[in-house]
Structures are given as structure tokens and as C-alpha cells.
N, C-alpha and C positions, 0 to 999 in steps of 0.2 A: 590149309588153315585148320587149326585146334576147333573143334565144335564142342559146344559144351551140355550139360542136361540140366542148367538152372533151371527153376523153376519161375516161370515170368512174373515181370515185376507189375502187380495189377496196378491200375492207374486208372481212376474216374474217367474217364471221360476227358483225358486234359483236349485242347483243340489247337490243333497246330498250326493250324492257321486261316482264316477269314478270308473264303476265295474270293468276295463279290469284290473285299476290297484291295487286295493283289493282284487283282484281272484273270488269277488263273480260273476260270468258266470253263463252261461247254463251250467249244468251235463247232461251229456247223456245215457243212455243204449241201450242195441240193442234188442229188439225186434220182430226180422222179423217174422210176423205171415200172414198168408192168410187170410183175412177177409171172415168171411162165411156169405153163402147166406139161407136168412132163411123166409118164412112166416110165422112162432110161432118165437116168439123169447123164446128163454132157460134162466128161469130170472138165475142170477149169484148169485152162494155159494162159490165160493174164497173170500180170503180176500180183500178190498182194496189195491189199490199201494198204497206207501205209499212215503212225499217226503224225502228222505234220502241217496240219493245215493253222490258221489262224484263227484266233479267237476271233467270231463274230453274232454269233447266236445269244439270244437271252434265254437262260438255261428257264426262265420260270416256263416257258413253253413246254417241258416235260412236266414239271411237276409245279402247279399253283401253292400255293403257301399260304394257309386260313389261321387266322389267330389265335383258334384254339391249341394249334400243334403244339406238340410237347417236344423241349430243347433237347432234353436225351430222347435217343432210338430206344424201344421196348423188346423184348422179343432176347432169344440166344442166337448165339453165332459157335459154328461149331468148323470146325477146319482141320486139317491132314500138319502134326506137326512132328518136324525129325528131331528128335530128343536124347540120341543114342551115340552122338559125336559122331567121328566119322564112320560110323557102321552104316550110317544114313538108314536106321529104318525108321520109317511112318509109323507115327501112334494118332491116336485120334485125341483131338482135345476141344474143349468147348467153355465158355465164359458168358453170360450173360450181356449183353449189347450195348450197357452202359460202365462199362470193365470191369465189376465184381463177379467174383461167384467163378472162379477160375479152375476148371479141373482136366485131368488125363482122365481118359474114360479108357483105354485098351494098354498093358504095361508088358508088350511083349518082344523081348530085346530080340529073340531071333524069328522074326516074322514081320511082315509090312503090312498095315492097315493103313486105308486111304478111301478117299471119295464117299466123305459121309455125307448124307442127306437127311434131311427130319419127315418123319411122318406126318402129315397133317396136323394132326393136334398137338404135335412137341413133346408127346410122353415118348417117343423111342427115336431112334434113328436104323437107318439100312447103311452099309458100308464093304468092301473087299475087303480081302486078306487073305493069306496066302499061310498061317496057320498050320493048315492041316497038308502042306506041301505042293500044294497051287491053290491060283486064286476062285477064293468061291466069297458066295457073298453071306453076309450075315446080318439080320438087326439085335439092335443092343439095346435093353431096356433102360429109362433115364434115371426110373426109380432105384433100380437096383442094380443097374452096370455089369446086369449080364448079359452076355452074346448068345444065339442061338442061330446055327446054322443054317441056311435055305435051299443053298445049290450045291447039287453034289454030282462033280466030274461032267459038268455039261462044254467046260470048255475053260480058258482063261478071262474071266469075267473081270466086271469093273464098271464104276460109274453106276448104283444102283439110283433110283428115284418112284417114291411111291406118288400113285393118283391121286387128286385131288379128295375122290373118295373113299379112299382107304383100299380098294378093294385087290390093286395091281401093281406090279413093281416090273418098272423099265429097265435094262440096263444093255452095255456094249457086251458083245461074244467074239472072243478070237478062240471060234471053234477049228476055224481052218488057218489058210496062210493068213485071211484078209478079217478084218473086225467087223460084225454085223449088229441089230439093235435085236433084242429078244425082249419078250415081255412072260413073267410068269404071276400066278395067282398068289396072294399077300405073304402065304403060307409057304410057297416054293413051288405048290404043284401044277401041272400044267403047264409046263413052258412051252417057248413054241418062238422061232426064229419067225420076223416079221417083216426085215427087208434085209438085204445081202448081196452084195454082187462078188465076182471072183475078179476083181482088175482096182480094187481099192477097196479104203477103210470108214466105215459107216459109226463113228463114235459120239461119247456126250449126248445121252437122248436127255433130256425135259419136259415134263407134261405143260400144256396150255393149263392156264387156271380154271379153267370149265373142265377140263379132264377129255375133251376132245380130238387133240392132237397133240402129235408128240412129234417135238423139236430134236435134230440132231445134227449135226458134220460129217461130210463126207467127200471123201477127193482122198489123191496120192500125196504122200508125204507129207509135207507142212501146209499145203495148199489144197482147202476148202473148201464150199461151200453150204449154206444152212438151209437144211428140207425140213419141211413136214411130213405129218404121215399120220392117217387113222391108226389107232391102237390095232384093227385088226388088219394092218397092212396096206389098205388100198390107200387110191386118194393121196397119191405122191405128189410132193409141190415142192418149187423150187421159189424161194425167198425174195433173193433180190442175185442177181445176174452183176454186181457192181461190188458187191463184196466178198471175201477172201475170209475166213477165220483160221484161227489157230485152234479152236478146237471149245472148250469151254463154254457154256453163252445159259440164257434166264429169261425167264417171259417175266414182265411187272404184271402185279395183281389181277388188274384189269383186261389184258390180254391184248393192250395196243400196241406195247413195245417188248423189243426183245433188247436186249443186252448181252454183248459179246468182246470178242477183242482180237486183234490182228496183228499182224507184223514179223520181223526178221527179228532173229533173238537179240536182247539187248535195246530191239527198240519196239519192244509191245506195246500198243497202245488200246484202249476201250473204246464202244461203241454204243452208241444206240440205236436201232432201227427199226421201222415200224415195221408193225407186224405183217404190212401187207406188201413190205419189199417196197415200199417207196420215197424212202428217205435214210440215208446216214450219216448220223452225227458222232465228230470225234468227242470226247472227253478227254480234256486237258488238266493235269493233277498237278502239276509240274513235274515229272517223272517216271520210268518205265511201270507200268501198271497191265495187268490184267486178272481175265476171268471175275468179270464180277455177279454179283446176286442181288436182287434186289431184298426188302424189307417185306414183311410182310402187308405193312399198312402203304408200300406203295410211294413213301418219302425218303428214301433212303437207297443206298447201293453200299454192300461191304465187298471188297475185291482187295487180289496181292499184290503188295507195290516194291520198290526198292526203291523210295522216295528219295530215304535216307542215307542207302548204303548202294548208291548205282555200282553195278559192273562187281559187286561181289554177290557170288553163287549162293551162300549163307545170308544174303543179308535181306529174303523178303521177309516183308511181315503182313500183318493185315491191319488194313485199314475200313472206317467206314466215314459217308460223306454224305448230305445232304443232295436230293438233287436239286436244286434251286443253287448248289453252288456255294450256299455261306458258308459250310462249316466243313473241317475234314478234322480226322481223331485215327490216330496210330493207337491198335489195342493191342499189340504183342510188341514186347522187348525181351530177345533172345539174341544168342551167341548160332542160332541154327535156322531151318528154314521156316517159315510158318505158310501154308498155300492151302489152297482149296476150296475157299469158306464157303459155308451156305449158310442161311438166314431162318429161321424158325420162328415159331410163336413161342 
């Protein structure tokens, strides 16, 4: 398929559709499992979840709904978009959360930029690229849309995410065969491998919103499962024992819930799960969806769908959606792919 480098068609906020009252909701199942405590983790030989269950949950049970909320989502969304036709490389692009204010922040036709993240306060972002002839990572200032280098030849990095308080930056290391989580100082220095094993791949780390633990995936292949881990390594936890991810996933504000997404290609679905591995709920959108993020204020999830366009490789976009269920809004229309988003202030 022909991919093209339009420049998307910005669009308010149209809303595509009013899930309370098309039934598409949250589906739920119960779950209750004790999350175990473990320093080996037991890589997982069940199958994936997979998403297929039945609507029966009332989505306001994630998120209550007070009268003051405001109809638009606040805040930027910034996301990994392939703009280059079939060259498929990753630029980085970002729009404001009610679809104005729409820009490419990185224009480098021979180099991939991806996995961008915001800094806490929303004046910069962290991100990979592969630039200077492998992946290192870099943040990019919002004011002035320059990049500035951090990591240099520690391995093929990726997925950076800074602390809650600015002070630390997470991300994946495929320094050897297998991908481990590293953490270095805001600046670059300091790094230092934080968990690792040599028999599978440790990727997607996420800080808690308190900046206490940091969320990631690991297992062989496409099969998963979601640990925690103190920043300085100890303190290994194993999630929930019933769940599978594909890799992606998001603590909301508050640090109850995590959000994530599973399944066989073609039929990804999201999740939600408490933080303390005792429940999983699917998310039903009507359509293959994942990797989602939440909002900053805690009312919202933006994630990658192919609502629109199932079963074509080109045709995710991003989406963002209330969680309570009422509202869902397509905020990229493109000829190529749009994925990754994260949620800023």
C-alpha cells in the first residue's frame, strides 16, 4: 500500500461515537488473584488473555464523573508517526488533546524516532533514535524543538520515561542478546542496569505516580507478564499471575490502576488492572486497540486503534476516550501509521 506524508487533517474534537449509549463499555471479569512475591520471576507458559469477554461492568467504577468535568480532554498527546511513505521511518509528532495545535517535532527522513514520553511538567520530552547510527535516546525541548543527546553507545535503547520528580529517566537496554530496564540520571549520567536476566526480555518500564516503582514486561516472545521494581533494583513483584501483556501499559494518576493490552496480532485488546494484581477488566471500543495512556487528570485514556481501518497495517490512528465510557474521538487522519501515544500536561 502507497503511504503518504499528508499532513493531518486537524479536527476539534469531532466524537465518533457515545459509547453509554451503543453498549460499547468496559466488560469486566473477576479475577481476584494475590499477586506473588518473587525475586526470579517464572517466565509464563499459559496462554494469552485474550479480549473477548462480554460487556457487563459499569465502567463509572474506574472513573466517577463530577459535574464540574470539562467536555474536552486538557493536556498534549504526543505519539511516534510514520510520515515517510513506505520508508516507514518514525517521526515524532504531538497535538494538543482537544485536536488543535498539531506539529512534527523531529524531520528525519533517514533515521527512526519513537517512544516519546513527556517530562513532568510538559516543557520537554525524552525519546530514541537511531540518528547517530544506533539507538540512543534523547530529550527534545517543546520550546524550541531541539534535541539534545543523553546516551551514548550503552547499548540499543528505547522506551525512555522520566520520574515523577524530574530527577531520573527509565528506559529498555538490549545491551546483550535479551532487553533489560536501566535507569540513568536526567542528564544521561550515571546509568546503571537495574534488572536483567539472560533467558528473556525485560521491556516498557513506567514510573508509579509517586516515583516509587517502576512498572515493566517481561517473558519470551510475545508472552508477558507486568513486574514491578524499586528504582534501585530490589523489591521484585509480580502483578497479577492471570494476565499476559504484549508489552506497552500506564499507571492512572493515582496509582490504583494500571492499563495495558494483550493478545494475538489482529486481535489486541486493553485492559485494566489494579494495581495490586487483583482484578482485570477488558475494554471494549468496538475494535482492535491498544497500548493505552492515561490523562493526566485521571478521566481519560488515549491509545492506538484500527477502529476504522481493521486488518490494514497503515491504518492505526489515535484515539482518546473517556473512562466512564461516554465519549470516544479519533485525533489523527492519515494515509500511514500513528502509535505510541502518551499524555502530558
Amino acid at each position: 500500500m502507497k503511504r503518504g506524508n499528508q499532513r493531518p487533517r486537524v479536527v476539534r474534537f469531532i466524537f465518533l461515537a457515545q459509547l453509554c449509549l451503543s453498549g460499547v463499555l468496559f466488560s469486566g471479569c473477576s479475577l481476584p488473584v494475590e499477586p506473588a512475591m518473587t525475586s526470579t520471576p517464572v517466565l509464563p507458559t499459559a496462554p494469552l488473555v485474550q479480549a473477548t469477554s462480554t460487556p457487563s461492568l459499569t465502567p463509572s467504577l474506574l472513573s466517577p464523573t463530577t459535574a464540574t468535568q470539562p467536555l474536552e480532554p486538557t493536556g498534549k498527546i504526543v505519539w511516534t508517526c510514520q510520515v515517510y511513505g513506505q520508508q516507514y521511518h518514525d517521526q515524532i509528532c504531538i497535538e494538543n488533546a482537544d485536536g488543535s495545535g498539531y506539529r512534527q517535532l523531529t524531520d528525519d527522513a533517514e533515521a527512526e524516532n519513537y517512544y516519546p514520553s513527556f517530562a513532568p511538567d510538559g516543557n520537554s520530552l525524552v525519546y530514541a533514535s537511531n540518528r547517530s547510527g544506533k539507538y540512543e535516546i534523547y530529550v527534545l525541548d517543546l520550546g524550541t524543538d531541539a534535541s539534545v543527546q543523553l546516551t551514548h553507545g550503552l547499548g540499543e535503547v528505547a522506551a525512555p520515561a522520566i520520574s515523577p520528580d524530574g530527577r531520573w529517566i527509565v528506559f529498555a537496554n538490549n545491551d546483550t542478546v535479551f532487553n533489560s530496564i536501566w535507569r540513568m540520571r536526567r542528564d544521561g549520567s550515571d546509568p546503571q542496569k537495574i534488572f536483567g536476566q539472560e533467558e528473556a526480555d525485560a521491556l516498557d518500564p513506567s514510573w508509579s505516580p509517586d516515583g516509587t516503582k517502576i512498572l515493566f514486561a517481561f517473558g519470551r516472545g510475545t508472552d508477558k507478564q507486568l513486574y514491578t521494581i524499586n528504582p534501585d533494583g530490589s523489591d521484585l513483584h509480580l502483578v497479577s499471575a492471570d494476565f499476559r501483556t504484549r508489552g506497552r501499559s500506564d499507571w492512572s494518576p493515582d496509582g490504583s490502576w494500571i492499563a495495558s493490552y494483550a493478545g494475538s496480532p489482529w486481535n489486541w485488546g486493553m485492559y485494566f488492572i489494579k494495581a495490586d494484581g487483583s482484578g482485570v477488566q477488558p475494554i471494549q471500543v468496538g475494535g482492535v486497540a491498544l497500548a493505552p495512556a492515561f490523562s493526566p487528570d485521571g478521566e481519560w485514556i488515549v491509545f492506538t486503534g484500527y477502529l476504522d481501518h481493521p486488518g490494514d497495517p497503515d491504518g492505526c490512528e489515535i484515539y482518546v476516550m473517556r473512562l466512564n465510557g461516554s465519549l470516544i474521538a479519533r485525533m489523527t487522519y492519515n494515509n500511514y501509521c500513528d502509535y505510541q501515544p502518551r499524555w502530558g500536561p
